[in-house]
N, C-alpha and C positions, 0 to 999 in steps of 0.2 A: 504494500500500500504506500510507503515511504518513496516506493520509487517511482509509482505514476504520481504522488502528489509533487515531487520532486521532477519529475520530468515536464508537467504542465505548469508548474515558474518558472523553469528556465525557456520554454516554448512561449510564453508568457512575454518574459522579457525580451525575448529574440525577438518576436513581434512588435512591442513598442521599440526597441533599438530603431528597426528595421524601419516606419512608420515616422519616426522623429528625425532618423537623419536623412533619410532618402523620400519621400514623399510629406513630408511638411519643411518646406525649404521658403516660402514666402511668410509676410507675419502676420497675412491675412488667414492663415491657415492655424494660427493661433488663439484669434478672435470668435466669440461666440456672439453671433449675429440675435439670438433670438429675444422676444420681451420678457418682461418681469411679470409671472402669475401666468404664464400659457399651463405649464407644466403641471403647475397645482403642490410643484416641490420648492418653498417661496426661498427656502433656505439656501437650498442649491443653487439657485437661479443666483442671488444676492452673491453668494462664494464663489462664483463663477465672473457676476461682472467683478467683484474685487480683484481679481487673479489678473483679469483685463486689463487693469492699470499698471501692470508691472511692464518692464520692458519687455523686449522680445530677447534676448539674448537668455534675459536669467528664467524663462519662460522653454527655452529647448534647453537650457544646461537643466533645469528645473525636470524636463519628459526623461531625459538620458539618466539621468539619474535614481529617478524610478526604475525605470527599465534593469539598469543595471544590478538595482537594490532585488528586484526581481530573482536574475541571474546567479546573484547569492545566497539570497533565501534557496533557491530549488539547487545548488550544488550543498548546501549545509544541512538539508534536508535528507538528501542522498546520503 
């Protein structure tokens, strides 16, 4: 069981690697176009435009670093 939960974090993070360095390359691809209260999740919504305000730099350092934290979690898992 340690080794499928361990092998879907590191597939996990290989995906957002994959996704933040090579297919979100502009910083519009950062940005969450939608309104506040469509979702019905107000909280999310609100945590989402505040995230908006950050640069775009510490915003992909910010994805790769998930990803990666992924990547470790499912090798330490293993």
């Amino acid at each position: 069981m340690k080794l499928i939960i361990g092998g879907l974090l590191i597939l996990w993070g290989l995906i957002i690697l994959y996704f933040s360095l090579f297919k979100m390359k502009q910083e519009e691809d950062y940005r969450d176009r939608s309104s506040v209260g469509i979702s019905g999740f107000l909280e999310w919504e609100l945590l989402m435009k505040v995230i908006n305000k950050v640069p775009y730099g510490f915003a992909k350092s910010f994805v790769l670093i998930i990803g990666a934290s992924f990547i470790v979690t499912g090798a330490f898992v293993i």
